[in-house]
C-alpha positions, 0 to 999 in steps of 0.5 A, spaced: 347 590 617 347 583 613 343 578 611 339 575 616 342 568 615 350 572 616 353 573 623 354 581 622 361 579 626 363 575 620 362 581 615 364 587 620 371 588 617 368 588 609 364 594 611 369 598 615 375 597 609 377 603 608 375 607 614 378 608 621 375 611 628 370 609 632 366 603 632 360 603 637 357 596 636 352 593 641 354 586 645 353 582 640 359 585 637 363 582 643 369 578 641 376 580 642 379 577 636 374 581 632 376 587 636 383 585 635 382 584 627 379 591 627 385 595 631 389 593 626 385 597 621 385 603 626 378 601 628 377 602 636 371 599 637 367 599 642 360 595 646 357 595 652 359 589 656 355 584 659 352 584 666 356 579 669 363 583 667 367 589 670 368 594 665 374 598 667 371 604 663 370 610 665 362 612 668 361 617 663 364 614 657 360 608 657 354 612 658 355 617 653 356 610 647 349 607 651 347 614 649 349 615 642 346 607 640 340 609 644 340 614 638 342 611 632 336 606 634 331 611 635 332 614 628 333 607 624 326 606 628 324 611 625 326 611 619 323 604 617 317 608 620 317 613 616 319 610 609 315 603 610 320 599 611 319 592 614 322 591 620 326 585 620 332 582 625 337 586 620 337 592 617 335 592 610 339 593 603 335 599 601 335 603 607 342 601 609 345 608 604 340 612 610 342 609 616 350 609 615 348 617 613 344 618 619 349 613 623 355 617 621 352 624 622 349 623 629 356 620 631 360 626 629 354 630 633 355 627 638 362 629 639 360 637 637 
């Protein structure tokens, strides 16, 4: 959710200051410094892996995150449907209050 000219990578740890748990990103997420940085602010986050690395996760664990992006993705399509919002490579500025809502609230769902 960054400028389309920002690495989203180099703006994850502004957005996430002050928050903790789970952070489900996608592969372009995959740098373990990146991961490393966020442990420290009690963030775990967690991506699917490439293809040609093993995952020593759990099955079910990796299918249940694919699940929950599948889902944060179907709603910010559909939202941006709904509300007319042009689809860029990022999500825009004035959608962006929603999508964290929505986002949030399909996570904590999903646990229930």
């Amino acid at each position: 959710m960054a400028l389309r000219l920002v690495d989203e990578c180099d703006v994850v740890q502004d957005m996430t200051d002050g928050i903790s748990g789970l952070l489900i990103g996608d592969k372009g997420y995959i740098r373990p410094l990146l991961t490393e940085e966020l442990k420290w602010q009690d963030i775990d986050l967690q991506t699917p892996l490439r293809k040609n690395r093993n995952d020593s996760r759990p099955k079910a664990f990796v299918k249940q995150l694919l699940s929950i992006r599948r889902l944060v993705e179907t709603v910010i399509g559909q939202l941006s449907e709904r509300f007319h919002i042009e689809k860029h490579e990022s999500v825009t500025f004035g959608i962006l209050p929603i999508v964290l809502f929505v986002s949030c609230l399909l996570i904590l769902l999903a646990y229930f």
